[in-house]
Structure formats: C-alpha cells, structure tokens
N, C-alpha and C positions, 0 to 999 in steps of 0.2 A: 504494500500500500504506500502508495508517494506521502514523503509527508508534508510537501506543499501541493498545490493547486489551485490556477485558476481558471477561470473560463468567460471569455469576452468581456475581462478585466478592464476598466476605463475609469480615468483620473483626468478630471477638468479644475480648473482655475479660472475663475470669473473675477476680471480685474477693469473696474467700471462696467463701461457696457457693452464686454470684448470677454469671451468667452475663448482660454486656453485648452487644448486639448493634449495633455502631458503624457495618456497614457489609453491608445485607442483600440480597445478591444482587442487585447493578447490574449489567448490561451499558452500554458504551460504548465509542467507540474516535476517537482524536484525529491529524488529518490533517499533515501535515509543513508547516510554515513558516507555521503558524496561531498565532491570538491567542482563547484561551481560556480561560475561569473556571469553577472552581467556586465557586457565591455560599449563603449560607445562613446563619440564626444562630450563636452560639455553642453549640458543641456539637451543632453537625448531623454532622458527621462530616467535613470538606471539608479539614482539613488532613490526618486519617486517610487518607482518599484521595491525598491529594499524597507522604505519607509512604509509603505502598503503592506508588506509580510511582515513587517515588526509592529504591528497595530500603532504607529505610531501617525500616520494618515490614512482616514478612512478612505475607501475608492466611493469615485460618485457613482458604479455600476458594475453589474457583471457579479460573479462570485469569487470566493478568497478562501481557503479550507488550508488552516495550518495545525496538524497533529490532530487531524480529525474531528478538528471543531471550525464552523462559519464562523468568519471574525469578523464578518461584513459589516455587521448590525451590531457588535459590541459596542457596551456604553464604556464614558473615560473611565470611569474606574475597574470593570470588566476588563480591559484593555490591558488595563495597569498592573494587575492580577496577572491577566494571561502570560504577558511580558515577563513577568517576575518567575514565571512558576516554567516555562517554556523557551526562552530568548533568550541568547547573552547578546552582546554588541561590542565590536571593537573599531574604534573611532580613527581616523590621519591622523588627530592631534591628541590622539590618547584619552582625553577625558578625566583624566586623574585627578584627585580632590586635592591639593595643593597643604593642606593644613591638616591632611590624614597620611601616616605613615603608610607605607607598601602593602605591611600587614591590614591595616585598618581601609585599605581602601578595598581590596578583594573583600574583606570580610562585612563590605558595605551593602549588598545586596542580598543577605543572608539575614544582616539586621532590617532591612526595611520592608523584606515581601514573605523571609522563612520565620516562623519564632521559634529559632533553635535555641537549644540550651547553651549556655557559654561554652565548656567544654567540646561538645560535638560541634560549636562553629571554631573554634581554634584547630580541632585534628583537621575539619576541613579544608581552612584557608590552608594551612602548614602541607598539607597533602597536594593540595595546587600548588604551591608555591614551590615546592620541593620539583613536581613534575615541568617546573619551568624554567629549572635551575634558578630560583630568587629565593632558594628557603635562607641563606646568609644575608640578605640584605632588609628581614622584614621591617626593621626600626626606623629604616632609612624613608624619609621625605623625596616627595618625585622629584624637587629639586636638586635632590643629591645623586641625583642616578643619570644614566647615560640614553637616550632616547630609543636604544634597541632595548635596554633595561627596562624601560617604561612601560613598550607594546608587549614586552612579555607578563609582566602585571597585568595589563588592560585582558591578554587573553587568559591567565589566571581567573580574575575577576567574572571574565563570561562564563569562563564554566564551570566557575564554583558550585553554581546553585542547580547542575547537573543536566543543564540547558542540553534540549535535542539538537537544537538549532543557532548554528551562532554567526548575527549578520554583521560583515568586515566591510566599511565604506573608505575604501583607499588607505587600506593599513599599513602600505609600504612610503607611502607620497613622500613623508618626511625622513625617511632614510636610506642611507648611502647602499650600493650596492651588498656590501657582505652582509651586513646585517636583515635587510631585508629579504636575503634568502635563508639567514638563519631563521627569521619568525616564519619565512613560507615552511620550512620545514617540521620548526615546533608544532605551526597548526594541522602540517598534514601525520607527525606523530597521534597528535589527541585524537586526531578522526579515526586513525586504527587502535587504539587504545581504548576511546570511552564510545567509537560508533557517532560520533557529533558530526551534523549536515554543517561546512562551511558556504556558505554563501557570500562573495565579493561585488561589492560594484566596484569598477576597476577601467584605468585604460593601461596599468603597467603592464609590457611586456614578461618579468618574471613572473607575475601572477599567471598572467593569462598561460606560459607556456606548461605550467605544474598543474593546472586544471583537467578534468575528463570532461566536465559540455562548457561551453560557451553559448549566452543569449547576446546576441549580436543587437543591438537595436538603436536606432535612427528614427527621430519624427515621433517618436512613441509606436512604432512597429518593431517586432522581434521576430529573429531570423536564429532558428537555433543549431550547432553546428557539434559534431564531436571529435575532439581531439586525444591524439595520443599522452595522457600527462609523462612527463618527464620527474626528473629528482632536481631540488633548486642546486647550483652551482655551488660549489665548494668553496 
C-alpha cells in the first residue's frame, strides 16, 4: 500500500483578483521506505507539493491520503497532531532553536506532540543522536557546531518521534560538497535501518543522482521518471 497518494491534486493562490494555479491536477503516489524527489525550477511548485503532504497547506482540490488517512479536510489542529504523530521535516537552513542545546532540540518534538516520560525521551533523543554520530556533542548550542553538524540534528530530530515519512526541502543548499553527501548518505542509512519514506524537493544534482523516482515538474504538471540511485560520493 503506497503511503502517499494523490489524485487530480490542485493548489490555487488567489492574489487580488488573479487567480494562481501552483498545483494542476497531478496524480501520484509514493511507496514506503523509498528515496524520492520532486526536482524542478524555482517556482515550479515542488515545495507547494511537499507542503500539501506535510498538512502544512491544504490543497484547494483533488485528494491527498498520507499513511492511510484523507488529510484533505483536516482541521489546524488535526493537522498539527497528524504532523507530530506521522512527519518529520528537514529544512536548507536547519531550523534549529538557537537557545536549545543539540540534545534539547531533537528532544523538542517529543515534548510538544508525544507525552513521554522523561526517561524514555532521553534513551530516545541519545538513540538518535548516537545513530547520527552527534551522541558527543548533545550540550552543544547550534551555534557551536558546524553546518553538516546541524543537518545531522535537524535529521535526528525528524525521526525521533518515529516519523514514516520524512519531508527534506533543499537539505543540501547550504552545504559544501563532502558534507552534503555525507547527510545524503546518513539519510539513505535511516531509510534501510528504520524503513522511513524520504521525500526531497530538490534541484541539486547529488540528491537527484542517489534517488530511485524522480517527479519532474514544470507549470505545476509532473512528469515522473525512474532512475538508477547511485551511492553519494566519497
């Protein structure tokens, strides 16, 4: 069973009296413990689409089925819930809470959407944190770490809370070549390890060339293509 789906999915923007059409009736639908991108220019619509699977905009049409539930018609805090209990996200600029330690930011979305007991959320940040090589650094301030140090937190963080699904909006942007195939590698580690759907929207080449499908999309039309994934460069 896919664990995304949509079907004559459509995303408008009405800005005055000028009606945007961001997202024109796609069908698609994304397989469990896969590594897949949406690639396309600026303003093609690919992180519209990544925001539509992470309930964080509703579509104006069409239907949406992530982990076997309609998120079409969820309300904001339904939403909020779904996200927490379902989703992780890993951001270009990290996201990181600046005046919460490494430790304390992974274990930020455990405090806010799981009510775990203190103990069972320390083994789990420390369990992530170890799986991303950051178990020595959890005291440390994002300030004080290194920007590939960062994204490996931010993906810590997504899948502390055991997320099927974790959506990456230009996770590479802000780093240098080596590093940014070390994190392609971490994430495609976690995908054989915990089974987690990565999802990219993406125009970098290393990403795109480690993926097995690509949604090609233009104008808000998708063109979807499958490629041989490769291993990120050494």
């Amino acid at each position: 069973m896919a664990l995304v789906t949509a079907e004559k999915l459509v995303k408008n923007y009405v800005l005055g009296d000028i009606t945007v059409q961001a997202i024109r009736g796609v069908d698609f639908s994304i397989e469990p413990a896969s590594f897949v991108s949406f690639i396309g220019p600026s303003g093609s619509g690919k992180s519209t689409l990544l925001n539509m699977i992470g309930c964080l905009d509703p579509p104006t049409g069409g239907t949406l089925q992530v982990a076997g539930r309609e998120i079409t018609g969820l309300s904001r805090k339904e939403a909020a819930r779904f996200r927490g209990e379902h989703i992780g996200f890993v951001f270009q600029d990290f996201n990181l809470i600046p005046v919460l330690t490494v430790f304390e930011n992974v274990e930020y979305p455990l405090q806010m959407v799981q009510n775990w007991p203190k103990e069972k959320r320390r083994k789990r940040v420390m369990d992530m944190l170890d799986a991303v090589g950051m178990a020595d650094q959890g005291n440390k301030y994002p300030g004080q770490i290194s920007g590939g140090q960062k994204q490996r937190v931010a993906v810590a963080r997504a899948l502390v809370t055991n997320a099927e699904l974790v959506l990456a909006d230009e996770p590479t942007a802000n780093l240098d070549r080596e590093t940014a195939n070390r994190i392609i590698t971490l994430m495609q580690q976690m995908r054989d390890e915990f089974g987690t759907t990565f999802v990219f929207s993406t125009h970098d080449p290393r990403i795109v060339k480690n993926v097995e499908i690509t949604f090609s999309i233009e104008d808000g039309m998708l063109e979807k293509n499958h490629i041989a994934g490769g291993g990120a460069d050494a």
